[in-house]
Backbone bond lengths (Angstrom), bond angles and torsions (degrees), N, CA, C in turn:
res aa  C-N    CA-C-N  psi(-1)  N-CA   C-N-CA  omega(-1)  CA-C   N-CA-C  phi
1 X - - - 1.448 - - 1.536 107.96 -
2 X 1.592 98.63 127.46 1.706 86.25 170.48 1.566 134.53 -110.51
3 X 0.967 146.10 150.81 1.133 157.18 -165.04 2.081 102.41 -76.16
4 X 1.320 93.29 113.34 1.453 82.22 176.26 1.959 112.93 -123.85
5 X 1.137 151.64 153.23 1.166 140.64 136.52 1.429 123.57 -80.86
6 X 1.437 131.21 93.57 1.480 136.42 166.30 2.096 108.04 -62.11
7 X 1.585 86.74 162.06 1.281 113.68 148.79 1.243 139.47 -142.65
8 X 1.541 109.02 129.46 1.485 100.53 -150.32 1.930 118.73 -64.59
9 X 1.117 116.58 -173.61 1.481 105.33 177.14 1.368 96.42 -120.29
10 X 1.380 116.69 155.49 1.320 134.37 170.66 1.570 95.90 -130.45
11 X 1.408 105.80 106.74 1.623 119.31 171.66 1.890 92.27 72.35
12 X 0.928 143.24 -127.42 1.501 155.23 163.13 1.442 106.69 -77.67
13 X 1.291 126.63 -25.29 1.300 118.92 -163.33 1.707 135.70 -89.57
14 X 1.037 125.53 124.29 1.827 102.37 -154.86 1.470 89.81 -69.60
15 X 1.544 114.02 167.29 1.199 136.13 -171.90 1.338 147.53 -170.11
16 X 1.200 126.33 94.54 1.685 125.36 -161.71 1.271 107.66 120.07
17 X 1.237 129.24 -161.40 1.290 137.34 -166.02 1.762 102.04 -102.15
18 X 1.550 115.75 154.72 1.502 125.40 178.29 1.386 113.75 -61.29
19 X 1.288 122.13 135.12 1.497 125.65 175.81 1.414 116.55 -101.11
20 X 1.007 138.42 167.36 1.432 120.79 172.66 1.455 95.06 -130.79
21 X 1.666 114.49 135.46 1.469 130.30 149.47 1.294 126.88 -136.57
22 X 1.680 123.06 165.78 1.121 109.52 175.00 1.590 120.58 -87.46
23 X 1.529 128.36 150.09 1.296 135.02 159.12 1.497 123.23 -96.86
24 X 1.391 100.82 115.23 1.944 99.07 154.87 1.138 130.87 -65.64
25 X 1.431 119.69 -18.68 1.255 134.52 -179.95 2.166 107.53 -99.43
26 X 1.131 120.48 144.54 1.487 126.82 179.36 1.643 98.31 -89.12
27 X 1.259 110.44 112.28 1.377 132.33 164.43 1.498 112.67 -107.60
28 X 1.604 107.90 176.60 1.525 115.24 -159.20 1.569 90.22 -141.02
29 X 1.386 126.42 161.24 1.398 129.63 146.98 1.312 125.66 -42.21
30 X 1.399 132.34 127.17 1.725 125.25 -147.67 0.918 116.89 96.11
31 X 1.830 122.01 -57.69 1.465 88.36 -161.93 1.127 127.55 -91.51
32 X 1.337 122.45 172.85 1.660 135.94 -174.91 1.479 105.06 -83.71
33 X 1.434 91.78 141.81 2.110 93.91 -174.58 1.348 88.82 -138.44
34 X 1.160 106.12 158.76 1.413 118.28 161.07 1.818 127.28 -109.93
35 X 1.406 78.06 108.71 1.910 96.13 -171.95 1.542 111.20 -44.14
36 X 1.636 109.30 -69.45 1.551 96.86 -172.33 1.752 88.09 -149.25
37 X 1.418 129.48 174.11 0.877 133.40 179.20 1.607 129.43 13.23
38 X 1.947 90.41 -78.11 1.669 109.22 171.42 1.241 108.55 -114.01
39 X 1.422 143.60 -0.27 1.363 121.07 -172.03 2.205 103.34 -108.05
40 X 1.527 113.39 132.28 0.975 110.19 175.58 1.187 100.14 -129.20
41 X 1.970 110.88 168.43 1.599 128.77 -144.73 1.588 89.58 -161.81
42 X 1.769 95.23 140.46 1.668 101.34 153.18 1.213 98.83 -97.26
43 X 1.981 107.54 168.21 0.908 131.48 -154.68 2.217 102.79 -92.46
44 X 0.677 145.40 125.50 1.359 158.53 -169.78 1.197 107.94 -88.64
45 X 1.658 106.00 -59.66 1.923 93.21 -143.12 2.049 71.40 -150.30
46 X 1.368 114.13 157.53 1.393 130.10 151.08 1.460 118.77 -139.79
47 X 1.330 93.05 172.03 1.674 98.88 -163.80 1.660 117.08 39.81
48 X 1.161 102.92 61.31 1.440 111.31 159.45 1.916 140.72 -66.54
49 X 0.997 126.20 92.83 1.629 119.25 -132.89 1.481 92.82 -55.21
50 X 0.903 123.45 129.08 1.791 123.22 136.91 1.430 125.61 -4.52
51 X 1.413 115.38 -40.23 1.733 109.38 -165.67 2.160 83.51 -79.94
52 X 1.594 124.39 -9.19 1.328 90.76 -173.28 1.247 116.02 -106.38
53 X 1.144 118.83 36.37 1.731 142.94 170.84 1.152 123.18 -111.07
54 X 1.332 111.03 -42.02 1.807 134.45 -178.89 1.312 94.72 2.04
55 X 1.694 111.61 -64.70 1.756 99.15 -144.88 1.443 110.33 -89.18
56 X 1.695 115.04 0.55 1.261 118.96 168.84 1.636 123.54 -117.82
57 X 1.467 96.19 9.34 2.198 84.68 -163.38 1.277 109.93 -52.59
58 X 1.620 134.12 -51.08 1.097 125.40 -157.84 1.255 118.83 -67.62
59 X 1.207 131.31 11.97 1.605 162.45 153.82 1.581 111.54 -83.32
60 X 1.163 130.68 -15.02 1.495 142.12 -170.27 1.221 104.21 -80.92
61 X 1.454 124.65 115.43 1.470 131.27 -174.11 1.750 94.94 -87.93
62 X 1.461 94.95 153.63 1.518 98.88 170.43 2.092 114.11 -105.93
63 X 0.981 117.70 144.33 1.360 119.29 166.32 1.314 136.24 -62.94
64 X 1.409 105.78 129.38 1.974 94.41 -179.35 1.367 109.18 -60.64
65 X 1.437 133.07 -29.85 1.432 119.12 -171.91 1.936 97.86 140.60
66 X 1.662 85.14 164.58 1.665 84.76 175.04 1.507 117.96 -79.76
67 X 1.585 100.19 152.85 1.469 110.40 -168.94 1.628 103.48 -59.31
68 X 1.426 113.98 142.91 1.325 123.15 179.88 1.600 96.77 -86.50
69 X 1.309 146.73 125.59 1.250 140.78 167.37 2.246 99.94 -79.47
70 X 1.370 77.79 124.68 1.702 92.34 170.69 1.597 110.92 -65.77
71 X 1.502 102.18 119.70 1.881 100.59 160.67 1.365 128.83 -56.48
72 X 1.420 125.86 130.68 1.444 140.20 -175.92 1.492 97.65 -82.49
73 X 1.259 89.94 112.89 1.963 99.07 152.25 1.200 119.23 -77.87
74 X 1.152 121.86 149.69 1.268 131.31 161.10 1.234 123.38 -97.46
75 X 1.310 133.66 91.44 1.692 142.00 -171.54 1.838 110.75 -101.52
């Protein structure tokens, strides 16, 4: 499992301060994940060590995964 810091998006745009959660999935800086249901985040920071959570991990939400981008039809 890896340690990631997101930022959330407001409209497309990242915004606010870095969050930290864990990923089951291996992400990179850039990409877009999806936090929980409706809220999505690019990716900030990876492999974040463990000793800088200590006093909060078991509070550390995990991520559904990176955003799937929807295919464009052409109509």
């Amino acid at each position: 499992m890896q340690i990631i810091k997101v930022k959330y998006l407001k409209g497309e745009v990242p915004n606010g301060k870095d969050y930290t959660f864990y990923s089951n999935e291996l992400v990179k800086p850039g990409d877009l994940v999806q936090i929980n249901s409706s809220a999505k985040g690019v990716v900030t920071e990876v492999d974040v060590p463990e000793s800088e959570i200590e006093a909060f991990k078991d509070r550390v939400k995990t991520i559904t995964g990176k955003v799937v981008e929807k295919e464009q039809t052409d109509e």
